[in-house]
C-alpha positions in Angstrom: 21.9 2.0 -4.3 19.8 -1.2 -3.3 17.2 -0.4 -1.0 14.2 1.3 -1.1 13.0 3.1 2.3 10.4 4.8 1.6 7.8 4.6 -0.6 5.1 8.0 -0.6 1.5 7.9 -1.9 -0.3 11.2 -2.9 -4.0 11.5 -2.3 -6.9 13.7 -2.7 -8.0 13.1 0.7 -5.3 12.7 3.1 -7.8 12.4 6.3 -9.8 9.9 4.3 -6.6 7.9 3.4 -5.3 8.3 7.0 -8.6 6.3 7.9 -8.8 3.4 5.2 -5.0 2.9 6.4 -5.6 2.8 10.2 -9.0 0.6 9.7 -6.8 -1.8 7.8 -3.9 -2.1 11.3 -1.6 0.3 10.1 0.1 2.5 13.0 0.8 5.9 11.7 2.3 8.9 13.0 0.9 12.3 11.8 3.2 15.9 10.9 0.2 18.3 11.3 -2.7 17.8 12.8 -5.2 15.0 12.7 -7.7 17.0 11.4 -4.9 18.9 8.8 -1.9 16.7 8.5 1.2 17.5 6.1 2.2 14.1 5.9 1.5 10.9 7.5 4.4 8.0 8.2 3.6 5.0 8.6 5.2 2.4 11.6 5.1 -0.5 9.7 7.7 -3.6 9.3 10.7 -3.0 6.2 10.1 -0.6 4.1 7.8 2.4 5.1 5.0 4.1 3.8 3.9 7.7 4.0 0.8 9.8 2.4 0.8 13.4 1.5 -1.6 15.1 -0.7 -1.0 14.3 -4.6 -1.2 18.4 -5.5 1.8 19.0 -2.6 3.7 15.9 -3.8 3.4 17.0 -7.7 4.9 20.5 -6.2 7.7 18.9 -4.4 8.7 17.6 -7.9 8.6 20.6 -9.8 7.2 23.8 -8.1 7.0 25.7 -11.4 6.0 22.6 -13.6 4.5 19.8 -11.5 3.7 17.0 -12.9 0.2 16.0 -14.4 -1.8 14.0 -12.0 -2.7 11.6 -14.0 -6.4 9.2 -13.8 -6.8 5.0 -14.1 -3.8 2.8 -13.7 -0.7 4.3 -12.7 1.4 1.3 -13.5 2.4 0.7 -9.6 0.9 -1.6 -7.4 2.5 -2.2 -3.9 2.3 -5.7 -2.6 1.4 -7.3 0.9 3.3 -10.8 1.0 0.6 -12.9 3.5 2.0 -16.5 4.8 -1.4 -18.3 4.8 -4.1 -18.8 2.0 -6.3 -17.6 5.3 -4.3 -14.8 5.8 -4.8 -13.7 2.3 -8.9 -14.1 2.9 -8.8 -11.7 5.7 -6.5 -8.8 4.3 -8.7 -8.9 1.5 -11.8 -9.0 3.8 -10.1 -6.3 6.2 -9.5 -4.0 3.1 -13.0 -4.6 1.8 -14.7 -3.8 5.7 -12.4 -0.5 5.6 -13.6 1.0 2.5 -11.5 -0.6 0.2 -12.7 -2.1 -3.6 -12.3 -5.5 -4.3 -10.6 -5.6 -7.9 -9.7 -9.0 -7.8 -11.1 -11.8 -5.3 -8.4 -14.0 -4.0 -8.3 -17.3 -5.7 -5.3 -19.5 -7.4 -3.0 -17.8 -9.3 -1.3 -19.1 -12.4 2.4 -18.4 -10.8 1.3 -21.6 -8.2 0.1 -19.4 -5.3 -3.0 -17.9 -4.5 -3.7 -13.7 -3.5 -6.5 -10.6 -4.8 -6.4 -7.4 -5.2 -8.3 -4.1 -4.1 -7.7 -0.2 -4.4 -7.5 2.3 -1.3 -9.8 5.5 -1.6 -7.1 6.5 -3.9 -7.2 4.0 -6.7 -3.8 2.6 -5.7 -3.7 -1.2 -6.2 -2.7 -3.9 -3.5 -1.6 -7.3 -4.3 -2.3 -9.5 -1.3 -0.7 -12.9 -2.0 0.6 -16.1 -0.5 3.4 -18.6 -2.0 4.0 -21.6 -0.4 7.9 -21.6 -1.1 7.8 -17.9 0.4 10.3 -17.3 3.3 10.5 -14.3 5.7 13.4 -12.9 7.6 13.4 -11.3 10.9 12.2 -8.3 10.1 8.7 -10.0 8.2 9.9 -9.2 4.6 9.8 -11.6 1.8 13.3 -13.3 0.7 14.0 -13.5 -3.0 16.9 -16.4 -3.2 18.3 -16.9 -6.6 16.6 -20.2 -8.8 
């Protein structure tokens, strides 16, 4: 096991998610309807991204014993890997004109490189960052090489 695929995000509002997301570039595909969807994957490069409401995802779980949905920071964030400085300033600027807060204003950061943060409608946090050593493959994901 060494991959991840998929990576699902429950929120309160699915239609309002399904909005921040495509206001930000995302290309989604809806199960449902627009107005009602079930679950919402995302077409994005690597690994993908889907939403489905946080009460329905607790089920899936456990249906007799979900989890507790829990408030504050969930001890996740999920991480766009930009390959400009500028880039950075206009994810961050994207997010913010989509509805997104601005936790963090992109400035130098004390690993060498430079990135922000912000939270969705949902309160999940997004690192957008830039390295200047970073390399991408083909498919536009990040390359770890050993040190």
């Amino acid at each position: 096991m060494n991959r991840l695929n998929l990576i699902t995000l429950g929120t309160r509002d699915i239609v309002k998610a399904h909005k921040f997301y495509k206001d930000l570039g995302f290309d989604t595909s809806i199960r449902g309807t627009e107005s009602d969807p079930f679950i919402i994957f995302f077409r994005n490069e690597g690994s993908k991204i889907a939403l489905h409401p946080i009460k329905e995802l607790a089920k899936d779980i456990n249906h007799n014993n979900p989890p507790k949905i829990l408030n504050g920071f969930p001890g996740i964030t999920l991480a766009y890997n930009a390959k400009s400085m500028e880039e950075v300033d206009e994810v961050i600027k994207k997010a913010a004109a989509a509805g997104a807060t601005i936790q963090k204003e992109p400035k130098k950061t004390d690993w060498g490189g430079y990135g922000g943060y912000f939270t969705d409608p949902d309160g999940y946090y997004w690192e957008v960052a830039y390295g200047e050593d970073w390399e991408f493959d083909e498919s536009n994901m990040l390359v770890i090489n050993d040190q």
